[in-house]
C-alpha positions in Angstrom: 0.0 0.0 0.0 1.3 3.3 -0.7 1.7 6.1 2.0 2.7 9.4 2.8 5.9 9.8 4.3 6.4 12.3 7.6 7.6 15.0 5.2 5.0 14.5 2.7 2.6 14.8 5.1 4.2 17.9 6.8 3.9 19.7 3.7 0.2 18.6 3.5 -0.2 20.5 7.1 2.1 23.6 6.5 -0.2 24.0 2.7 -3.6 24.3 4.9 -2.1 27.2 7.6 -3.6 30.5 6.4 -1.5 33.8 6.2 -0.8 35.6 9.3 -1.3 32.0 11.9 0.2 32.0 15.0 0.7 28.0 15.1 2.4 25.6 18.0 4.4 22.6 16.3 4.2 19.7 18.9 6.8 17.5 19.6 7.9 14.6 17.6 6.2 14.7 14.0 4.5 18.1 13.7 8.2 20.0 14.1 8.5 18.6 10.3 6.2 21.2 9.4 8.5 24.3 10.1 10.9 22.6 7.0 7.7 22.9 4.6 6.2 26.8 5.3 5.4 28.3 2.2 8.0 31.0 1.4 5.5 33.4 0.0 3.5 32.6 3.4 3.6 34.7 6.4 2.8 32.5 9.6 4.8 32.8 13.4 5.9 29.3 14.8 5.7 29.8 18.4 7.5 26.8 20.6 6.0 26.0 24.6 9.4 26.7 25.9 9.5 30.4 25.1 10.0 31.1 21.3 8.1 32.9 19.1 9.5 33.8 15.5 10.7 30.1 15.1 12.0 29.1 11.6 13.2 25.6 9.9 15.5 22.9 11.0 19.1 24.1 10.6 21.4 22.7 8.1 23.9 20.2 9.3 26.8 21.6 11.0 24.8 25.0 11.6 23.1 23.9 14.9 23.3 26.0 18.0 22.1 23.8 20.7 21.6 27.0 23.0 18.4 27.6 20.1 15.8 24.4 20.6 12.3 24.0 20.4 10.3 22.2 23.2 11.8 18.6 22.3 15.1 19.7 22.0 15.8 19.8 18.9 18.1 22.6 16.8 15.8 25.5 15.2 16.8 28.8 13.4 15.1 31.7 13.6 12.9 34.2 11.7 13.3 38.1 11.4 11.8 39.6 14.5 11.7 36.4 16.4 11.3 36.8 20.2 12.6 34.9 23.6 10.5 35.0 26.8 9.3 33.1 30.2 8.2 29.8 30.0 5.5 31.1 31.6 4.5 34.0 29.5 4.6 31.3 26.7 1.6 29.0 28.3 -0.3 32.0 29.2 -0.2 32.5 24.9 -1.2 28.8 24.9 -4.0 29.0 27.4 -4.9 32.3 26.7 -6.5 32.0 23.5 -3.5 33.4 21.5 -2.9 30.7 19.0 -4.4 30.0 15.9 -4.1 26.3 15.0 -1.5 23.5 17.0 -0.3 20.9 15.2 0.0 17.7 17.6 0.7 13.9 17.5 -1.7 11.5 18.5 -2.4 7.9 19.8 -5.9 8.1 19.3 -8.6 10.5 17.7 -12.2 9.7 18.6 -14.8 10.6 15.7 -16.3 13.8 17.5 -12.5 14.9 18.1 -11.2 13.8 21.4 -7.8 13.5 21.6 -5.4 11.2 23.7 -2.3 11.7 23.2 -0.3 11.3 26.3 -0.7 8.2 27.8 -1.2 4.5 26.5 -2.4 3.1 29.9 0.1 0.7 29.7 2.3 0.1 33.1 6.0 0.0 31.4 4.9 3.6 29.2 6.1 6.7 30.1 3.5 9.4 30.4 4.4 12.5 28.9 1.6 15.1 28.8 3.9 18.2 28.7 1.9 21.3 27.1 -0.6 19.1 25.0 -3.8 19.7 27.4 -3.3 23.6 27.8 -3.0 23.5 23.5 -5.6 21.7 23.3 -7.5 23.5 25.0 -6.0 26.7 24.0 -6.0 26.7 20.5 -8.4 28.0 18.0 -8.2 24.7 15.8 -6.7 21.5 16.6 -4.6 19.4 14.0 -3.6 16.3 14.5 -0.7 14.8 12.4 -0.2 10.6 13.0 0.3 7.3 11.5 -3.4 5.8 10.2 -2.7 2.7 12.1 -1.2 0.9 14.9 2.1 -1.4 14.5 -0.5 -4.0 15.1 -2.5 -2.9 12.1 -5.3 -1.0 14.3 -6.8 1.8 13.4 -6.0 5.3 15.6 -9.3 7.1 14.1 -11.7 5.1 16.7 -15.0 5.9 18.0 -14.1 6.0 21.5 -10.4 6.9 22.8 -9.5 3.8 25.1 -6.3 5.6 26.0 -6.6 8.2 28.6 -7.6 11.8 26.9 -5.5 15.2 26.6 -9.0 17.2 25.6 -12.6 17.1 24.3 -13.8 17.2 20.7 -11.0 19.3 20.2 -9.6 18.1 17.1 -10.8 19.6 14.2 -8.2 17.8 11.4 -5.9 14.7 11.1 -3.5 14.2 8.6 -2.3 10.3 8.1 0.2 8.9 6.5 -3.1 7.8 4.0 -5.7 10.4 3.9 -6.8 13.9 5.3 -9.8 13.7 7.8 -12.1 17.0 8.5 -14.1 16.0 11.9 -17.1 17.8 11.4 -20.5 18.1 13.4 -22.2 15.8 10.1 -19.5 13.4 11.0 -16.0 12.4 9.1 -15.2 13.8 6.1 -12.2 12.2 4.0 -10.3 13.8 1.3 -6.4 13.8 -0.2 -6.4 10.0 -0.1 -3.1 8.5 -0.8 -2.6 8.1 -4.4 -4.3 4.1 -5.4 -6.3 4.1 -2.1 -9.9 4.3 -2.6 -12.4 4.9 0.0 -13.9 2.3 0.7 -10.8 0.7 1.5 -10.2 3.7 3.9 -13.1 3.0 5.5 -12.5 -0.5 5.7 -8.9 -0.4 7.1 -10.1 2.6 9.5 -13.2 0.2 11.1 -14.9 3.9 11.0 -17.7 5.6 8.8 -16.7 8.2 6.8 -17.8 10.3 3.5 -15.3 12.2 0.6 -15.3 15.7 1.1 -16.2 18.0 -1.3 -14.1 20.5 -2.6 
């Protein structure tokens, strides 16, 4: 089966961010989507740890490890970029401030719950970090993830079994095969992966879904 790859699908994100957002990259996949900002496209990267102004990865041998976003990885920065409290930065996130976050996911529920966090299991690690006050915070919530499991599950589900980060939140996921809109008529599927039909998206997903319109 074909599929996306992380970048692919990072460009996918960074094509749907209007001029002018203010956008929080989580950690993990969604910092991809700083390498794939339109050039003609105005839009501020802010990062939890105190960044606004943040640009793209730098290029090898160029990394200044005193610069990192929230998972520690190298960043450069944009013209007018801006350092501050950690504090002042969640008060951004919680305040209302942000446009759109991009996050990773374990599980997306059909009316947009998000879990994200936690498995449940007793040997994971749970590492909530900013992800609640984001996904709380934020005007619109995107999701980027893997359509399925290493087990071959899907992680679109009607119910999150994994403990939740926020509450029909999510308004977007991009997968490694298709683009869902979560939408008060239910799921909407477009930008299938090139040779997957919907049908079979629906099958593979377990979940009921319709093509979007353009």
């Amino acid at each position: 089966m074909n599929r996306y790859s992380r970048d692919q699908m990072a460009q996918r994100v960074a094509r749907d961010i209007p001029e002018g957002a203010y956008v929080n990259l989580g950690i993990g996949m969604p910092t991809l989507v700083a390498n794939h900002i339109p050039k003609d496209r105005e839009i501020v990267l802010q990062s939890e740890n105190g960044l606004l102004g943040m640009g793209p990865a730098p290029q090898a041998g160029d990394e200044d490890y005193d610069l990192i976003n929230a998972g520690k990885q190298p960043v450069t920065l944009m013209p007018g970029a801006s350092f501050f409290h950690h504090a002042d930065s969640f008060a951004m996130m919680r305040g209302g401030h942000l446009d759109i976050c991009v996050l990773g996911a374990f599980q997306v529920a059909v009316n947009g719950d998000l879990a994200n966090w936690h498995t449940g299991e007793a040997d994971a690690i749970p590492a909530v970090g900013g992800a609640m006050d984001l996904a709380s915070g934020a005007k619109q919530v995107f999701v980027m993830m893997e359509h399925l499991t290493k087990k071959g599950e899907s992680k679109i589900v009607t119910r999150c079994s994994y403990p939740l980060t926020g509450l029909a939140c999510v308004s977007r996921v991009y997968t490694d095969l298709a683009t869902i809109h979560i939408t008060p008529q239910g799921l909407l599927a477009d930008d299938l992966v090139e040779g997957l039909s919907l049908e079979a998206l629906i099958k593979l997903s377990g979940i009921s879904m319709q093509a979007r319109l353009s």
